[in-house]
Structures are given as structure tokens and as C-alpha cells.
C-alpha positions in Angstrom: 64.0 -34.6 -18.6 66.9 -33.0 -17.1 66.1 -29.6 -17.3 62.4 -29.7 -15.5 62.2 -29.9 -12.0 60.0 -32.9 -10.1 56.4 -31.5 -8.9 56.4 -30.8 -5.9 53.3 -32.2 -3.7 52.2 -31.5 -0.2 54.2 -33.5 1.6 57.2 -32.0 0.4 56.3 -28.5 2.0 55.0 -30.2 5.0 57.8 -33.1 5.8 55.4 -34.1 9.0 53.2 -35.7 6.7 55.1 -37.9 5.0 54.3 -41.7 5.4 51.1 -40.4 7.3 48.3 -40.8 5.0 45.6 -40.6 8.1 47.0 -36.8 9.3 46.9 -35.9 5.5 43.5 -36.7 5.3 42.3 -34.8 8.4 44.4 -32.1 7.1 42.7 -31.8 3.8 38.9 -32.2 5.2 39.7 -29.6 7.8 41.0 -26.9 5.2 38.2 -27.7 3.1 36.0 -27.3 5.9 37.9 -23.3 6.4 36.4 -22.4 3.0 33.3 -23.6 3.0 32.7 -21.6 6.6 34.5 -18.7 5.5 32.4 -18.4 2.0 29.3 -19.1 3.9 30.2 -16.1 6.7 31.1 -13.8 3.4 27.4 -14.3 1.9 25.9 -14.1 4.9 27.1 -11.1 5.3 26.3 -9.4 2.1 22.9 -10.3 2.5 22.7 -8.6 6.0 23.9 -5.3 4.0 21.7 -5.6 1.1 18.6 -6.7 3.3 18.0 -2.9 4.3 18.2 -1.7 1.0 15.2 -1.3 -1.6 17.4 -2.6 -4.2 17.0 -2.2 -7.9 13.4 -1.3 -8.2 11.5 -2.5 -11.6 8.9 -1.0 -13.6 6.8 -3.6 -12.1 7.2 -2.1 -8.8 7.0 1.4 -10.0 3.3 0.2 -11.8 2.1 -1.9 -8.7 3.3 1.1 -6.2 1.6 3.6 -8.4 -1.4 1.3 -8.3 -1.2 1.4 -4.8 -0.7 -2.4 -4.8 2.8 -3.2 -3.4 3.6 -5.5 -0.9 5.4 -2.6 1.0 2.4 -0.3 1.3 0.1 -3.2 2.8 2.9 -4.4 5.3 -0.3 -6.2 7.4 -2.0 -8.3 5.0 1.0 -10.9 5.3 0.5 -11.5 1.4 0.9 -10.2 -1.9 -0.2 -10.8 -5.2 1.9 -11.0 -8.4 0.3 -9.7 -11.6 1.0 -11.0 -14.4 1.2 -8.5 -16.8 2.8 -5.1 -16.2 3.7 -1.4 -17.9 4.8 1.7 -16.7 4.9 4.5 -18.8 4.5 8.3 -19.4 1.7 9.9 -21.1 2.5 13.0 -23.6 2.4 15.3 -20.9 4.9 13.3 -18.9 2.8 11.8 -16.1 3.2 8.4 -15.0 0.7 6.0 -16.0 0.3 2.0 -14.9 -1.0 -1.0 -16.2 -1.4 -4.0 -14.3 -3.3 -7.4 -15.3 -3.4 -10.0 -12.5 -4.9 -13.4 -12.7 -6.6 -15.6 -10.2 -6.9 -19.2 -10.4 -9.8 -19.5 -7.4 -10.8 -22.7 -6.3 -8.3 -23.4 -3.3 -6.1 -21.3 -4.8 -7.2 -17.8 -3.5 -9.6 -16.1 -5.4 -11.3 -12.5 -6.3 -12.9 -12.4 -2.6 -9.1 -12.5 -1.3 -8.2 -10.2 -3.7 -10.2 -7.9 -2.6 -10.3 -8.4 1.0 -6.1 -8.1 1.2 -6.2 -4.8 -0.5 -9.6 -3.2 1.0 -11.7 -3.2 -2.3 -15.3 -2.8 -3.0 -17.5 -5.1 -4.8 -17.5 -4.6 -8.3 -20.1 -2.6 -9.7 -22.0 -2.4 -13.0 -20.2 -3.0 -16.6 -17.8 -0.2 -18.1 -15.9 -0.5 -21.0 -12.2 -1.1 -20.8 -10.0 2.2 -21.7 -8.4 1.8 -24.9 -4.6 2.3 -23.9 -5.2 -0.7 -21.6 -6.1 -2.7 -24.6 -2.8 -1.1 -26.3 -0.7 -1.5 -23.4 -1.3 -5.0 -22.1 -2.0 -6.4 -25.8 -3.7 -9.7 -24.3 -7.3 -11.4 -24.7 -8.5 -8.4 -22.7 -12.1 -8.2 -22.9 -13.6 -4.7 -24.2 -16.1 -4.4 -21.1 -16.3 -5.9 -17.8 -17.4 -5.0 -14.4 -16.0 -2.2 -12.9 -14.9 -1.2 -9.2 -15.9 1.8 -7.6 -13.8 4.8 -6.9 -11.3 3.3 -3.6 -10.7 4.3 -1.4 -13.1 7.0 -0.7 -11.5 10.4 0.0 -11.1 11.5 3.0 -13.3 13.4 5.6 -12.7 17.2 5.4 -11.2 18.8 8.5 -11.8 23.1 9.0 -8.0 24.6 9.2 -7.0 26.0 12.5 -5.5 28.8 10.5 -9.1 30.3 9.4 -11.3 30.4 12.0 -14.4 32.8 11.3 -14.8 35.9 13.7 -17.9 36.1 15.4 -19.6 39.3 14.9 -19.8 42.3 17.6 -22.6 42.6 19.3 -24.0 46.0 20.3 -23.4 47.8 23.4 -26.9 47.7 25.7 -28.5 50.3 26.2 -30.0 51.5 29.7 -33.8 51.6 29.9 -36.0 53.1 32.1 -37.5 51.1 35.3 -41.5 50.8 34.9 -43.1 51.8 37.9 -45.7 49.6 39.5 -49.4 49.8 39.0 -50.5 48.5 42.3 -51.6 51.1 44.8 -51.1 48.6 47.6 -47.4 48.1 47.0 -44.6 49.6 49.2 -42.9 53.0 47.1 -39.4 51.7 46.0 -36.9 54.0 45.3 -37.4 55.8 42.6 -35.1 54.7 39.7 -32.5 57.6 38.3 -33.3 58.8 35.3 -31.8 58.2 32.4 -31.6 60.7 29.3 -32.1 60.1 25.9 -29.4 59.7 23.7 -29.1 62.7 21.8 -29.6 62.8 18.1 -26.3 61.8 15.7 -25.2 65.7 14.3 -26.5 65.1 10.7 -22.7 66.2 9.8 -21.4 63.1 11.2 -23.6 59.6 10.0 -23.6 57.3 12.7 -21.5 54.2 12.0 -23.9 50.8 10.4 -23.7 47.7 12.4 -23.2 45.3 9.5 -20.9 46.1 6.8 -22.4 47.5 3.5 -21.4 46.2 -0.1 -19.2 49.2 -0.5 -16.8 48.3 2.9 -13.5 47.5 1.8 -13.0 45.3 4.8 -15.5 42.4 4.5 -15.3 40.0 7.4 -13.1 36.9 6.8 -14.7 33.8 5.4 -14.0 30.3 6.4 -12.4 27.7 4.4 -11.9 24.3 5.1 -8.6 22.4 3.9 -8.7 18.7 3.4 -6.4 16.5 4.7 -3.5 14.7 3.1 -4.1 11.6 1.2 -2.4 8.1 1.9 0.8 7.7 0.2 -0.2 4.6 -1.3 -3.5 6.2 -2.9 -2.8 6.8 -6.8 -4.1 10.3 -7.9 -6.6 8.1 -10.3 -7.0 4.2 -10.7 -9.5 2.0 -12.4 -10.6 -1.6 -11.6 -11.9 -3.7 -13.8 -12.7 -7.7 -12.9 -13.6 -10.0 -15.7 -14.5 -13.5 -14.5 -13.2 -16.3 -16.3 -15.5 -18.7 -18.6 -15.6 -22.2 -17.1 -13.3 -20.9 -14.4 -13.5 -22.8 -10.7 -15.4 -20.2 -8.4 -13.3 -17.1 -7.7 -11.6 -17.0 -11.0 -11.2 -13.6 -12.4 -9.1 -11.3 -14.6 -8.0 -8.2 -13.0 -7.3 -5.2 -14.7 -6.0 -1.9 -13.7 -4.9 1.6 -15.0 -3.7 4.2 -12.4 -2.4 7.4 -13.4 0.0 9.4 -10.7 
């Protein structure tokens, strides 16, 4: 038609490739080549921003951190488990309370001993039933009872304050006493020692002061108290482990359950 223009193509905003089909091609590859680089640099880039970052954290994280389970607080174990099965929550009062199910295959696949080992567990110890907001939380084939872990990581060792130290009492003045003289006629006569008076008698008007401090002294002497020290910040203020093996499992197959409350 008369009224529409011819489309324009490459060639006509470039006249030096016209009739060169070999120059058009190396042209084309080499622009597509610009993009690709340049889109690559752009990601690259955002990912070296974003890599510092914690990002968007989950309520899996928040459950396995209160747990005391996230990769981040056991930077040298080199590994990391993913449960399964996760909840974070509040109770009534408003504390935050976790629920964590994790599941090991065992065999080659690691099992309940690497479980244990990566985050410095005990053995489990003798059956406990499971708490019943567990059962409501996770909702699963929980069993109601199963072995249960000791209390972990054992609290710390208590260190005395350097803030109250206790004062050592005051020991009395001493008094002079008299030199016994020697009851061997044969000895050479020493000087003779001065002689020391009695103390006189306290004025009955004026009670001597006691020694120790009687029930009625307003100023006891202060006592000693120890402080303990801080706990780790990846030790939840209560947790509970419960490992159920599984029926006709491969060796090292378990159940893991856990509630920790912060």
C-alpha cells in the first residue's frame, strides 16, 4: 500500500553491511554475546549483595534456631539437618514455643548416631510420653511415648562474682604476756623482762565492745553470692528430645521429635 512505509531492517541503518552477509553474522553473535555477559555480571552482582544478608527468615528457622538446631549456630559441623516437619508459635502467655519432627533414613544415609554426634547430644534415655501439644501441633503418626534425651546441654559451671567477695573477719589485737623465768639454778641470770600491767577492768558504765556480732547488730557482715554465668545463645530456655526408632527401619533409622520453649 501506498500509505505504509517499507520495514526497515538492519542493513538499512547500517549501509556497511549490505551485501555482506559474513560481517552481519559476526555482528549479531557479538551483540548477543554483550547481553548474555552483561546479564550474567548484573546477577552476579546481586548475589554478592544478598550473600551478606540473613534474608527472609521462616518459621522454620525461627523453630530450628529456638531449638538450638540451626545451621548458623553449629557453623563447625560442616552439615545440617532438615526436619521435616516444623511450627512456631506462641503459647497464651506469649512465649515462643517450637516444634520440630526430623526424620532419618540410616543405613548409608546418615543416621541417629550422626544426629547426635553433629549437634553434641546424649544418648537417649528411658521412655517418656510425648507432650500433648506436640501431638496437636505436628498432627502426624507421632507415637504417644518414646525414648527420651536428657536435659542438653548441661548448665554451666557456677563462677563466684568479683563484685561480692566475703570479708575476712578481724582478728584481735595480742596481747603482751609476761616472760616465765627459768627454773634452772645453773643457768646464766638474763635480764629481767619489764613488767607488764594488767589491763584494767572495763568501767561497768561503758560494756566492752563483743568480738563477733550479736543477733541484734544492724550491720551483719556481708554474705557471699555466686552469679552463674551466661548461657550459649543457641541453648533454648527449655527443649525436649524424643527419638522413636522406626519398625523395620535399616540401622540408624529414627523419628526425632522436639519441643523447645524460649
Amino acid at each position: 500500500m501506498d500509505g505504509i512505509p517499507p520495514e526497515r531492517t538492519v542493513t538499512d541503518s547500517w549501509p556497511a553491511l549490505h551485501g555482506r552477509p559474513v560481517l552481519r553474522r559476526t555482528v549479531a553473535v557479538g551483540l548477543v554475546l554483550c547481553v548474555s555477559v552483561a546479564a550474567a555480571l548484573v546477577v552476579r552482582g546481586v548475589n554478592a549483595l544478598t550473600a551478606g544478608g540473613t534474608g527472609r527468615e521462616t518459621d522454620r528457622d525461627r523453630a530450628e534456631r529456638l531449638a538450638g538446631l540451626h545451621p548458623s549456630q553449629h557453623p563447625g559441623v560442616g552439615r545440617f539437618y532438615v526436619p521435616v516437619g516444623a511450627v512456631y508459635t506462641h503459647t497464651s502467655d506469649g512465649a515462643p514455643v517450637a516444634y520440630l519432627h526430623y526424620r532419618l533414613g540410616g543405613g548409608r544415609a546418615p543416621g541417629l548416631g550422626d544426629f547426635l554426634s553433629a549437634y553434641d547430644l546424649p544418648a537417649p534415655g528411658p521412655v517418656a510420653p510425648l507432650p500433648a501439644d506436640l501431638l496437636a501441633a505436628l498432627g502426624g503418626d507421632e507415637p504417644a511415648e518414646a525414648p527420651e534425651l536428657p536435659d542438653s546441654p548441661p548448665p554451666p559451671a557456677v563462677t563466684p562474682s568479683p563484685s561480692a567477695t566475703p570479708t575476712p573477719a578481724e582478728s584481735p589485737s595480742p596481747e603482751a604476756t609476761p616472760t616465765p623465768e627459768s627454773d634452772d639454778p645453773l643457768a646464766e641470770p638474763a635480764d629481767p623482762a619489764p613488767v607488764v600491767a594488767p589491763a584494767p577492768d572495763p568501767i561497768p558504765d561503758e560494756p566492752a565492745a563483743p568480738d563477733e556480732p550479736t543477733p541484734d547488730d544492724p550491720t551483719p557482715s556481708p554474705t557471699w553470692t555466686p552469679s552463674p554465668t551466661a548461657l550459649p545463645t543457641h541453648a533454648p530456655t527449655a527443649r525436649r528430645i524424643y527419638v522413636a526408632t522406626i519398625s523395620g527401619g535399616l540401622p540408624g533409622a529414627a523419628d526425632i521429635y522436639i519441643r523447645a520453649t524460649g
